[in-house]
C-alpha positions in Angstrom: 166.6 149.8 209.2 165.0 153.4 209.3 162.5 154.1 211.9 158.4 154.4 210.1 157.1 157.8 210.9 153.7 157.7 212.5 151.7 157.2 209.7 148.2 158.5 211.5 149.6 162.3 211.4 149.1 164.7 208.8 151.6 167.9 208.8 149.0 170.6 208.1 150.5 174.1 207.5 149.1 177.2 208.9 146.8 179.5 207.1 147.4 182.9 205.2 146.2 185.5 207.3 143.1 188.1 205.7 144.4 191.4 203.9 144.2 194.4 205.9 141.1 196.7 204.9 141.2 199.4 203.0 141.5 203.4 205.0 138.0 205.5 204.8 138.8 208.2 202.6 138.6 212.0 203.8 135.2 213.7 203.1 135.7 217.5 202.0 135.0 220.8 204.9 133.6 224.0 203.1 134.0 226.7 205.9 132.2 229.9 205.1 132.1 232.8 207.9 131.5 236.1 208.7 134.7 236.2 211.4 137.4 233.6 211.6 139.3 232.8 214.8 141.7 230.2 215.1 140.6 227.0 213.7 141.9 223.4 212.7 140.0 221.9 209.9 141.8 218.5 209.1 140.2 216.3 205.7 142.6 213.3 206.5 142.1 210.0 205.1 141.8 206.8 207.4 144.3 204.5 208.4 144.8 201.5 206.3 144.2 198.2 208.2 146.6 196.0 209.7 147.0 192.4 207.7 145.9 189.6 209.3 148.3 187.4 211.4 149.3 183.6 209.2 148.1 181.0 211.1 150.2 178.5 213.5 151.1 175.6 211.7 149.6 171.8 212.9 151.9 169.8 215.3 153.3 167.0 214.4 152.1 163.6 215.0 154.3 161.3 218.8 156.3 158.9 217.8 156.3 155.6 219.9 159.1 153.7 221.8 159.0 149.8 220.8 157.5 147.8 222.5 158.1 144.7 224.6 156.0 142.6 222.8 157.7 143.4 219.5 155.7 146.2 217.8 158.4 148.3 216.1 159.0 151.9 217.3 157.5 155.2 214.8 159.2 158.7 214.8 157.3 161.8 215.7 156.7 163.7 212.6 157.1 167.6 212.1 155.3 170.5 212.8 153.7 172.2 210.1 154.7 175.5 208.6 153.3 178.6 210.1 150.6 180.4 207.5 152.2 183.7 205.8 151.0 187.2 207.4 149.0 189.1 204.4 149.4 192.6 203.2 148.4 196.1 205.1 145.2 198.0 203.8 145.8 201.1 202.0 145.2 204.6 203.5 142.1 206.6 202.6 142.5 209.3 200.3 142.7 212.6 201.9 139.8 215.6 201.1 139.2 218.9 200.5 139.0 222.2 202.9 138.5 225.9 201.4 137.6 228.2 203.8 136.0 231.6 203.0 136.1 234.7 205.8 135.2 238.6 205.5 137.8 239.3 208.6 139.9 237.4 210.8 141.7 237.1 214.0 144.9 235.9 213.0 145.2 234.1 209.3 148.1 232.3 210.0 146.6 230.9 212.8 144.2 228.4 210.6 145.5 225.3 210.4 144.6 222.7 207.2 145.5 219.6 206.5 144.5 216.7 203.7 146.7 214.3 204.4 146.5 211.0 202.8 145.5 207.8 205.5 148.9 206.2 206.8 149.3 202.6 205.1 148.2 199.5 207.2 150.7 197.6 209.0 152.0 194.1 207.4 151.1 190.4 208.9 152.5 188.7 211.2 153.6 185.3 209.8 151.8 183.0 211.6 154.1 180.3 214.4 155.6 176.6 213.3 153.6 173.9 214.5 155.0 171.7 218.0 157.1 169.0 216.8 156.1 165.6 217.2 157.4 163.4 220.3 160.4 161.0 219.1 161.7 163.1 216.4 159.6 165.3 215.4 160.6 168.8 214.4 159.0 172.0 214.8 157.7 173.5 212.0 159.0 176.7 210.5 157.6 180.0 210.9 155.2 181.7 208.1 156.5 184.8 206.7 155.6 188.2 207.4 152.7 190.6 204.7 153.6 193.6 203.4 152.8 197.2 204.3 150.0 198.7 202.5 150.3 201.9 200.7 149.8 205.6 201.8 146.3 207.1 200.3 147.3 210.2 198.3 147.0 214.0 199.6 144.4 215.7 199.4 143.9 219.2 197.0 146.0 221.9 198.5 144.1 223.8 200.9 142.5 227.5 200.1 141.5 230.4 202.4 140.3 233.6 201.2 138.9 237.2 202.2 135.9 238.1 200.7 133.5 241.1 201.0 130.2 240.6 202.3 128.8 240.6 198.9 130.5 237.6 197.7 129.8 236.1 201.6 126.1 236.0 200.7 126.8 234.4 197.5 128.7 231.9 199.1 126.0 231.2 201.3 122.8 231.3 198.8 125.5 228.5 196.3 126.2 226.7 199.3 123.2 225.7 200.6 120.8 226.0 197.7 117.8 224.7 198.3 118.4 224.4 201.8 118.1 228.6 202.4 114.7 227.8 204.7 116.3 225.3 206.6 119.9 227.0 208.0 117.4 230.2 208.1 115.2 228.4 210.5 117.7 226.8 212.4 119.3 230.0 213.0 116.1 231.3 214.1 115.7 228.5 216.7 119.1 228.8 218.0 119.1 232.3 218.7 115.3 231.9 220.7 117.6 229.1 223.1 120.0 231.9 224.2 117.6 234.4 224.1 115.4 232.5 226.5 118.2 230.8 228.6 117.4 231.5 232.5 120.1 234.0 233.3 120.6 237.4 235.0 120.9 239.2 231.7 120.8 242.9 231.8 119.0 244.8 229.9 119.3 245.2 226.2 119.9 248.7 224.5 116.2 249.4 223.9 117.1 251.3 220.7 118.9 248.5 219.0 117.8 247.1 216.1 115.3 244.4 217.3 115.7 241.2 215.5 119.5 242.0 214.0 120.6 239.7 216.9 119.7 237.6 220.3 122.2 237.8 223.2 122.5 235.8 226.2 124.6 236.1 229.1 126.3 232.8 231.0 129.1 233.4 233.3 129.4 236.8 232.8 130.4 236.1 229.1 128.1 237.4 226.2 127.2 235.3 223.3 125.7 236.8 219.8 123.8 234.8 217.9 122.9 236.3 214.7 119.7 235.3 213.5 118.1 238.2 210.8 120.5 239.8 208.5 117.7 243.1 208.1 117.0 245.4 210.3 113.7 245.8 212.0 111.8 248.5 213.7 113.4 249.6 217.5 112.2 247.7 220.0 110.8 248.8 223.3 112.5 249.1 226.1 109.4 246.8 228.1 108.9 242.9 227.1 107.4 240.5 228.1 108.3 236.6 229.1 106.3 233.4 228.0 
């Protein structure tokens, strides 16, 4: 006569893990300047998320041993399957850089890349459940998600040289209604250096004033170009607030 399982326990399998989230994709860098150094402008998308792990399955109900007073014996039941792992997120699309300069250090020195978001690792299938006591088998393991999928490439990257005609055009496009703001902000910036508290010598008194503000840190000179026309010489005497 076969052996009753215990009849109280329930196998209960694991559940499916949550889908890996989708990469952030690349916003697009515009870089316009009068000189260009090295530089490393990178537009790549964001990593797709990992899937979520299954989860571990239910154990299984104890069995019992008969008894002496003649209650029959029940066999441990099994432990419930292990959920399944889900899918990886996809990668983030990757942007856009173009890049205009009037001179440069080295071109080949500029580095670009739009590279699409790497695809989010698959799921882990989740673990079998314990085995009941007096029988009972463990249960088996989920199985694993599946990798997500690489966001695309970007647009190929561009660099050019242009005069400083079509540098001011790029500009005024650029920033269109925002002229009065980047010209104030340059304005500010060049009044910090200009004001720093430094041992700066003194400028050329016969330089155009206003052109630009220099400061001096470390022995290393800064320009900071805040007025693109010239002004009236300055004199060689001025004052501190």
């Amino acid at each position: 006569m076969p052996v009753p399982a215990a009849s109280a326990a329930r196998v209960v399998p694991g559940g499916a893990g949550h889908p890996g989230g989708p990469g952030t994709s690349a916003h697009g860098i515009r870089l316009i300047c009068e000189h260009l150094h090295s530089a490393r402008l990178l537009a790549n998308g964001g990593a797709g998320g990992k899937g979520g792990a299954g989860g571990a399955g239910g154990a299984g109900g104890d069995g019992r041993a008969a008894s002496k007073s003649g209650i029959d014996p029940v066999e441990g039941t099994d432990g419930g399957r292990g959920g399944a792992g889900s899918s990886g997120g996809a990668g983030g699309a990757g942007g856009q850089v173009h890049v205009a300069f009037i001179t440069a250090d080295k071109p080949r020195n500029l580095q670009m890349e739009v590279k699409g978001g790497a695809a989010g690792a698959a799921g882990d299938g989740g673990s079998g459940g314990k085995g009941g006591k007096r029988g009972g088998s463990n249960g088996a393991h989920g199985k694993a998600g599946r990798g997500g999928t690489r966001g695309a490439a970007g647009n190929t990257p561009d660099a050019s040289q242009v005069n400083i005609d079509q540098y001011w055009a790029l500009v005024a496009s650029t920033l269109g209604g925002r002229t009065h703001t980047w010209a104030a902000y340059r304005l500010e910036t060049g009044v910090y250096f200009y004001r720093l508290p430094a041992a700066a010598p003194q400028a050329d008194p016969q330089a155009p004033a206003g052109e630009s503000f220099y400061s001096w840190r470390g022995g290393n000179s800064q320009r900071c170009c805040v007025w693109s026309r010239r002004m009236p010489p300055r004199s060689s005497t001025r004052s501190r607030s």
